[in-house]
C-alpha positions in Angstrom: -19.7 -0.6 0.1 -22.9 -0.4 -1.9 -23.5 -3.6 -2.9 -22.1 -5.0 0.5 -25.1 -3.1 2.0 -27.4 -4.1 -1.1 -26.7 -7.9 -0.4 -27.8 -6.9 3.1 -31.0 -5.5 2.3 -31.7 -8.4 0.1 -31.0 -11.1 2.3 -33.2 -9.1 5.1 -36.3 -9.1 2.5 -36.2 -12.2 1.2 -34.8 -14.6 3.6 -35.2 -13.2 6.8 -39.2 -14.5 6.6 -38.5 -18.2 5.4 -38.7 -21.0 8.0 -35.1 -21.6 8.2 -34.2 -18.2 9.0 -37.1 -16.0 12.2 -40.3 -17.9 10.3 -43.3 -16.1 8.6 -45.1 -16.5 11.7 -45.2 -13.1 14.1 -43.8 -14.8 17.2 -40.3 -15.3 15.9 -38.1 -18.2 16.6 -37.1 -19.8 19.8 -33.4 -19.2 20.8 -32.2 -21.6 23.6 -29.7 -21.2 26.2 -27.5 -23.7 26.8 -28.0 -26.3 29.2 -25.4 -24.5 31.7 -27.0 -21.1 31.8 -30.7 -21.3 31.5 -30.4 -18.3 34.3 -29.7 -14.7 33.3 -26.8 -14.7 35.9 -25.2 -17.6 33.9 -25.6 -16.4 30.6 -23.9 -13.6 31.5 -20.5 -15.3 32.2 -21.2 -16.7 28.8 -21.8 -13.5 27.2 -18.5 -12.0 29.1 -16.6 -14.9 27.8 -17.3 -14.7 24.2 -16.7 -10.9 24.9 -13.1 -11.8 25.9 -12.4 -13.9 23.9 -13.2 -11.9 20.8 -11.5 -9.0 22.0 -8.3 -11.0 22.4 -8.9 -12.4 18.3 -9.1 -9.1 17.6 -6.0 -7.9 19.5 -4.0 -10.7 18.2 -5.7 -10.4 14.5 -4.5 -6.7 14.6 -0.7 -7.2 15.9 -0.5 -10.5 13.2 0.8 -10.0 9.2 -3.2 -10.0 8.3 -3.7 -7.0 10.5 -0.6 -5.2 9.5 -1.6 -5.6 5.6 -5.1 -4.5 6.6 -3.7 -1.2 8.2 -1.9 -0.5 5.3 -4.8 -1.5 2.6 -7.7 0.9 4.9 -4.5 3.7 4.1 -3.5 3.1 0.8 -5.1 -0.1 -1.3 -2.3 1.0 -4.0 0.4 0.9 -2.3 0.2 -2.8 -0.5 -1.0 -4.1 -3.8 1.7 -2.3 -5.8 4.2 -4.5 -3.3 2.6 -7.1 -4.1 -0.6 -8.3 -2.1 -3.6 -9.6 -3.4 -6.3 -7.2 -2.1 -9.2 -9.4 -3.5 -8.0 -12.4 -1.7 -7.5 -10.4 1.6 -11.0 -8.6 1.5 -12.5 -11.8 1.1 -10.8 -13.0 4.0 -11.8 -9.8 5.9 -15.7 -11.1 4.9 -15.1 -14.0 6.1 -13.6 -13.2 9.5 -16.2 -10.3 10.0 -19.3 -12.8 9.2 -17.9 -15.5 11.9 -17.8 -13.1 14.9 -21.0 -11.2 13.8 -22.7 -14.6 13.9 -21.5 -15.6 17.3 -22.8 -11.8 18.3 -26.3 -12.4 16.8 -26.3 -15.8 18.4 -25.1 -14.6 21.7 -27.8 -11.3 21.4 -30.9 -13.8 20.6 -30.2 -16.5 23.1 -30.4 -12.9 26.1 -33.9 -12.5 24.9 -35.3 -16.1 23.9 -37.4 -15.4 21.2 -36.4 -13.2 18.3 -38.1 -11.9 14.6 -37.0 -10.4 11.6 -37.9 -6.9 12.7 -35.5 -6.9 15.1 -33.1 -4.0 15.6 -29.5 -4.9 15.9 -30.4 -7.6 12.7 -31.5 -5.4 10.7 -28.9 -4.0 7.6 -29.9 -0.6 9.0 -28.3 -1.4 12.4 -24.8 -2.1 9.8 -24.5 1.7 9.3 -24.9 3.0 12.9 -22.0 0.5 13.2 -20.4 2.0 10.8 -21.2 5.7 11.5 -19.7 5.1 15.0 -16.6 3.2 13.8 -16.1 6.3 11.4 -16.5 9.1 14.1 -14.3 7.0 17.1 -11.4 8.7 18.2 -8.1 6.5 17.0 -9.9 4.6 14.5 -6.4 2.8 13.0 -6.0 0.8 16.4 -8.0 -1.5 17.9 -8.5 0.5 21.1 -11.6 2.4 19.3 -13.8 -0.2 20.5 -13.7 1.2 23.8 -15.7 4.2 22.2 -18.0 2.3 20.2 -19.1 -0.1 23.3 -19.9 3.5 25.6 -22.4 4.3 23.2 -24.3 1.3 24.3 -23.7 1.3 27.5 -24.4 5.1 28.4 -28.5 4.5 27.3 -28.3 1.6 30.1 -27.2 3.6 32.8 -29.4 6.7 31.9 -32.6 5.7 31.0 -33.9 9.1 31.2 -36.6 9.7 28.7 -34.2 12.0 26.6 -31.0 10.7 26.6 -31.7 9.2 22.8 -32.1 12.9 22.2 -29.0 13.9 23.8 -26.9 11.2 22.8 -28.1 12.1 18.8 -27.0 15.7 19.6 -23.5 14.5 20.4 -23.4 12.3 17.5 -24.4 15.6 15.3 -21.7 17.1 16.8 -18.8 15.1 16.9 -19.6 13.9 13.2 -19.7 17.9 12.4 -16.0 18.1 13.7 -14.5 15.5 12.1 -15.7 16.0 8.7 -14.4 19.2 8.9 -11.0 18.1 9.9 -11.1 15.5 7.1 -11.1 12.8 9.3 -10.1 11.2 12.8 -7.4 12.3 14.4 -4.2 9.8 15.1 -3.9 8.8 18.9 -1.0 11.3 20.5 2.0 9.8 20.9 2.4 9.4 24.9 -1.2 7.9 24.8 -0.4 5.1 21.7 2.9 4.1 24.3 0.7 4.0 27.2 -1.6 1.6 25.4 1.3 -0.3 23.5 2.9 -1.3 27.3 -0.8 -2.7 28.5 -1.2 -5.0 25.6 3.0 -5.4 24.4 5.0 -3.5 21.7 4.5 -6.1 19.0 3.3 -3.5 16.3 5.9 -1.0 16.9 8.6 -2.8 17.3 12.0 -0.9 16.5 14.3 -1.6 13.9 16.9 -3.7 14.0 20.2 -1.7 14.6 22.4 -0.7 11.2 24.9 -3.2 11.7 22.6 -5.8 12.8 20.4 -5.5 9.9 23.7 -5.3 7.5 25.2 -8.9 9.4 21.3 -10.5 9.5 19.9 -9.8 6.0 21.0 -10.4 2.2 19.2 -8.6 -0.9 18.3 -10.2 -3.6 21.1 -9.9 -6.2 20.0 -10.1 -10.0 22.3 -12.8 -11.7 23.0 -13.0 -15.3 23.0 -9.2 -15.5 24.6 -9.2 -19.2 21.6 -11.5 -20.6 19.1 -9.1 -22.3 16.1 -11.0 -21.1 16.9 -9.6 -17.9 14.6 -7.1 -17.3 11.9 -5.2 -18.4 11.0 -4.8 -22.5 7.9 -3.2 -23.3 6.6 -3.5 -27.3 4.5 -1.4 -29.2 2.7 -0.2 -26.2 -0.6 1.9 -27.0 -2.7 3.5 -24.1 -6.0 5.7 -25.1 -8.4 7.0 -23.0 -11.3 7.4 -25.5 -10.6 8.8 -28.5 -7.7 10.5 -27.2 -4.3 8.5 -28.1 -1.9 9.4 -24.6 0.7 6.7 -25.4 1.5 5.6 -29.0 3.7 2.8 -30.4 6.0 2.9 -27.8 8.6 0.4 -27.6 11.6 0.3 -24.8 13.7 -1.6 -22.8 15.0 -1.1 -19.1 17.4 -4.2 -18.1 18.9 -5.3 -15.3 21.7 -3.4 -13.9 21.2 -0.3 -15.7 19.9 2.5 -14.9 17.2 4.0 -17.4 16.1 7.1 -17.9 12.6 8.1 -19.4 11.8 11.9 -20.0 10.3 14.5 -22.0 7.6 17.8 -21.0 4.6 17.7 -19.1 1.9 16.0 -20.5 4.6 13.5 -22.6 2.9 10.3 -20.8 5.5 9.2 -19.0 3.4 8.3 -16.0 0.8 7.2 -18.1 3.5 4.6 -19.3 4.6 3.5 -16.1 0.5 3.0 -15.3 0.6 0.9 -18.1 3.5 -1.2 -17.7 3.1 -1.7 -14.1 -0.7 -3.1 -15.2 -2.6 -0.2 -12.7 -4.2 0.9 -16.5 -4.8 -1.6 -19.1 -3.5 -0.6 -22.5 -5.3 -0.9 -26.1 -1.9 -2.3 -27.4 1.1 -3.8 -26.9 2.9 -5.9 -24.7 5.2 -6.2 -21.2 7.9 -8.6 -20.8 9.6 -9.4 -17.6 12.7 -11.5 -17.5 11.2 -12.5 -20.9 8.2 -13.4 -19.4 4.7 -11.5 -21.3 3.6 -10.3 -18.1 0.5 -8.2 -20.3 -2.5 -10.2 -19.2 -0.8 -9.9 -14.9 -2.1 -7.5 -12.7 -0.7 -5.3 -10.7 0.2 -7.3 -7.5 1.1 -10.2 -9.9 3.6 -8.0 -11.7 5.2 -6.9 -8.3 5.5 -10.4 -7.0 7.5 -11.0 -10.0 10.4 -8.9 -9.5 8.5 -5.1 -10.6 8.4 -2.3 -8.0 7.6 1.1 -8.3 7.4 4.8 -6.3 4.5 7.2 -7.3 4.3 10.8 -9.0 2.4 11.4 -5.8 3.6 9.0 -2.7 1.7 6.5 -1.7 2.0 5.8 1.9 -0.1 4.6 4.7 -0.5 7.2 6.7 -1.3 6.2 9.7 1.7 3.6 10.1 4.9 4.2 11.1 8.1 4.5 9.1 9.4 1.5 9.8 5.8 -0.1 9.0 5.8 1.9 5.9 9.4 0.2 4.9 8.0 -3.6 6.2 5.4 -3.3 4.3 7.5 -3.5 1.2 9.2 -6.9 1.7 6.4 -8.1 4.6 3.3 -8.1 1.6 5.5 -9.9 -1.7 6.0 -12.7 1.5 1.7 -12.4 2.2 1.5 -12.3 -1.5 -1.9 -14.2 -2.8 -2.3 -17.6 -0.8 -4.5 -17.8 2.6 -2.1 -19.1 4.3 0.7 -16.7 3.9 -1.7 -13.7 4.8 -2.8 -15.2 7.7 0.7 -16.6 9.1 4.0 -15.3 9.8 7.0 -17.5 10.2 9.9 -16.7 12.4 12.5 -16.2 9.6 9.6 -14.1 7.8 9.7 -12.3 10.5 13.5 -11.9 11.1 14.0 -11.0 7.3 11.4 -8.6 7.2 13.3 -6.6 10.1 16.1 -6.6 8.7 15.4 -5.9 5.1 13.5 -3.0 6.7 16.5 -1.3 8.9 18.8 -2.3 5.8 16.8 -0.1 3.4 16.0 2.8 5.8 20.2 2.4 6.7 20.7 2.9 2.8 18.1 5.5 2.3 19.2 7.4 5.3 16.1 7.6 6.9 17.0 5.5 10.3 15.9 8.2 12.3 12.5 8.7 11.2 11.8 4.9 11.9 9.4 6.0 14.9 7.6 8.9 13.1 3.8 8.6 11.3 4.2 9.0 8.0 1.5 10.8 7.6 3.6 14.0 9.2 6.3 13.6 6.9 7.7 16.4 4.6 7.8 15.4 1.1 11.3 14.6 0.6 11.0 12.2 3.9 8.3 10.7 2.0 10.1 10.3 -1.5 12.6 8.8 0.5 10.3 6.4 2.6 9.0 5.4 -0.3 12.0 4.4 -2.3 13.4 2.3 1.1 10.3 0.3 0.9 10.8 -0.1 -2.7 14.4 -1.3 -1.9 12.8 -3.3 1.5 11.6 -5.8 -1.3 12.5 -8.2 -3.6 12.0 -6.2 -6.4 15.0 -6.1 -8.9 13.0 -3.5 -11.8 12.2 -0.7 -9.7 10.0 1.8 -11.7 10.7 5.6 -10.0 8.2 7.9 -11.2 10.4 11.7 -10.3 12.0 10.3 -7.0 12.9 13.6 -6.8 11.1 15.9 -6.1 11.1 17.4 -3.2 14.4 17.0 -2.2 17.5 19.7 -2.1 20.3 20.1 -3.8 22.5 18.0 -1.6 19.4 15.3 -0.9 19.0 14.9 -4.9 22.8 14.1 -5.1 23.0 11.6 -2.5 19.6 9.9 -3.4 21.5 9.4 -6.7 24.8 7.7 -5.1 21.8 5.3 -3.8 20.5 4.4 -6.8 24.1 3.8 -8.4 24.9 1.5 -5.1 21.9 -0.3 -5.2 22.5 -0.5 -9.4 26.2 -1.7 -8.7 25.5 -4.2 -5.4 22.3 -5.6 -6.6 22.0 -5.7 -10.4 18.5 -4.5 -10.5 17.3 -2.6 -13.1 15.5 1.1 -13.0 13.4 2.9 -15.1 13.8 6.5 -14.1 11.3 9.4 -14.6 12.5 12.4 -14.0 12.8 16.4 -14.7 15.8 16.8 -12.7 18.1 16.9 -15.6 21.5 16.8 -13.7 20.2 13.9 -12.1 19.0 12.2 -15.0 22.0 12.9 -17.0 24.8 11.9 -14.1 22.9 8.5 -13.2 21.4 7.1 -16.5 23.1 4.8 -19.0 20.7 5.4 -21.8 17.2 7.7 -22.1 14.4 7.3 -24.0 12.4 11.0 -25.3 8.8 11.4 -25.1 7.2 13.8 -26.5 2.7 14.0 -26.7 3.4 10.3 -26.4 5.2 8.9 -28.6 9.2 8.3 -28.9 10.7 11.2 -30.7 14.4 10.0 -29.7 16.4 7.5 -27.4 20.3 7.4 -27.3 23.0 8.1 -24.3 23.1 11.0 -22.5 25.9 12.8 -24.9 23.8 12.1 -27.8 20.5 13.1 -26.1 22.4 16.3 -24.9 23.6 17.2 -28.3 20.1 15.8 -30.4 18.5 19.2 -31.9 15.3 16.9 -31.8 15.2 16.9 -28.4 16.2 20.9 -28.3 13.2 21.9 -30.3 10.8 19.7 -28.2 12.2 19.5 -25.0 15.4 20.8 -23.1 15.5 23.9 -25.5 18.1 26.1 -24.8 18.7 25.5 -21.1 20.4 21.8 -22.3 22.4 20.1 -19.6 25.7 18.3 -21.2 26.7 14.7 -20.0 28.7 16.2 -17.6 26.0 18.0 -15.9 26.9 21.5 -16.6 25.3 23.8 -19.0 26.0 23.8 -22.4 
């Protein structure tokens, strides 16, 4: 945001006095109407126009797969990218889109008053941050509806022109910023208003589900073939991760293939997430390398890595708040589809958008989370949102899911059927899983093979019987609380 608003102030001092741009001369540049509306009257219908016309880009730039991905990225920039979108590609887009329609407003704003200069007030980069100071403090600020608030604030001074209304109106501005800071933020838009709104412009955005059965009949998951070859699947080598001097992750070498289920654990502070950061390419390691499908996927980053088949869930869930449940899910097979071309962001095919239904009411079907499809996430408890974000894990075509303590949060009964999931999706799918985890029943019911971590590095790896009975892992780890391969205490 800083150098955005430092390329503004730049181009304001030195380009703004050149010829081609208002002139060094103090009577600004000449800004003709068009032949058609030399007349105030008539450049009004031309003003109302482009005023319509922009407001419908923006309605239908908001309901397409751009502004779904742009929801999620103001929520979460993690997340979408983690499924697979290229942020960089889509902020520039986002640049680009914003710089069009702020021309045509500049245009449209000098042509009302003829002659304009440099020292003009809505050109200047100072007017950027009232713009942005109002979009901030509007009410509903995830819809496109705010706009109604941010175009009051200009009208209001033109219908009281009382000397102190500037006053009054910076009182209320005071004010209202005063509130929402302290609440952290805007609120959402209540529910019975969003519907009310929804029905005047259509239900595009939230759309519901397809039905169980539908989705089940409608949509097939990608299946890993070849699950015997070892190449299938994720093989990290000699991975080292340091954060200055201090070493987190040393020498660590491990392999998570396709249908298997494996586990990774040790105490606190191991570096198990830090290992996951590493693989998944969100931190960039000092050593080592990551092979996918025997692919060196080292050099990737992070959406790169998820468009080729890596997914993961977060220590702490990353979801976009202010979306749906059912958005939440789409989002996981809707942004590998956006992925890093123009073109895809921009446009959504019918089948995309077909699959992507589906895929989403098959994964909340298999999570068991159907009936939370309508709900923000952001009012979720957190076992609803370990579970959210595992079905949008399972919305996409991911088949190495990295689960960093899926977890957590849930009940007895919630941890033992999120583990029949992962088993089903293991057993239907053939994906592979790399499982974090300090539930140690659930580890040692699910997992084929663990690897130990202990101040990071590998102090042991082995099956659950011999991890169970490893004296090794006693001392460092489990201690004297041990849990057997058959889940009981030894």
């Amino acid at each position: 945001a800083l150098a955005t608003f430092g390329f503004g102030i730049m181009f304001e001092r030195l380009l703004y006095p050149l010829n081609i741009m208002f002139t060094t001369y103090g009577n600004g540049r000449a800004m003709p109407r068009p032949s058609f509306a030399h007349s105030d009257k008539a450049f009004y219908y031309v003003v109302l126009v482009g005023v319509v016309l922009t407001a419908a880009a923006m309605i239908v730039l908001q309901r397409s797969r751009l502004g779904r991905m742009l929801r999620g990225l103001a929520d979460s920039p993690v997340a979408v990218s983690a499924m697979g979108l290229s942020t960089n590609i889509t902020r520039v887009m986002v640049f680009c889109i914003s710089a069009f329609f702020a021309a045509i407003a500049g245009i449209l704003y000098g042509s009302s008053i003829n002659i304009v200069t440099g020292s003009e007030a809505y050109y200047s980069s100072f007017n950027s941050l009232i713009l942005i100071a109002v979009l901030t403090l509007a009410p509903f600020a995830a819809v496109p509806w705010y706009a109604i608030f941010a175009g009051m604030t200009v009208v209001i001074p033109g219908y009281l022109t009382g000397q102190n209304t500037p006053y009054w109106m910076n009182v209320v501005f005071g004010v209202f910023a005063m509130l929402v800071a302290s609440e952290g933020g805007t609120r959402p838009m209540p529910a019975v208003l969003r519907r009310q709104f929804d029905r005047l412009g259509g239900n595009w955005p939230r759309r519901k589900p397809l039905p169980a059965a539908d989705a089940a009949a409608g949509w097939t998951p990608t299946v890993v073939a070849g699950t015997d070859d070892r190449s299938r699947g994720l093989q990290v080598e000699h991975l080292m991760v340091r954060f200055g001097g201090l070493v987190a992750v040393r020498d660590l070498s491990l392999a998570a293939p396709a249908g298997r289920i494996t586990g990774l654990i040790g105490p606190n502070g191991a570096g198990k997430t830090t290992t996951f950061n590493a693989v998944f390419g969100l931190n960039r390691p000092a050593s080592g390398t990551v092979h996918l499908d025997g692919v060196d996927v080292s050099r990737y980053g992070m959406a790169a890595r998820a468009r080729r088949g890596l997914g993961r869930s977060f220590q702490i869930p990353e979801l976009c708040e202010s979306l749906t449940v059912a958005e939440n899910v789409a989002l996981g097979h809707e942004t590998s589809l956006a992925g890093a071309q123009v073109h895809t962001q921009l446009w959504t095919p019918a089948a995309d958008r077909h699959s992507t239904a589906a895929a989403t009411a098959s994964a909340m079907q298999l999570c068991g989370i159907t009936h939370l499809a309508g709900l923000q996430a952001g009012g979720l408890s957190t076992g609803q949102r370990r579970l959210v974000e595992l079905a949008r894990c399972l919305a996409g075509p991911f088949h190495l899911l990295l689960l960093d303590e899926p977890s957590a949060g849930l009940d007895r009964n919630e941890t033992e059927q999120f583990g029949e999931v992962l088993r089903r999706v293991v057993d239907e799918r053939g994906i592979g899983i790399l499982l974090v985890e300090h539930d140690m029943s659930l580890v040692m019911s699910v997992c084929s093979y663990l690897y130990v971590l202990d101040f990071g590095a590998l102090i042991y790896q082995g099956t659950p019987a011999e991890v169970a009975t490893s004296d090794v892992v006693k001392n460092a780890y489990l201690g004297s609380e041990i849990l057997a391969a058959d889940g009981q205490s030894a």
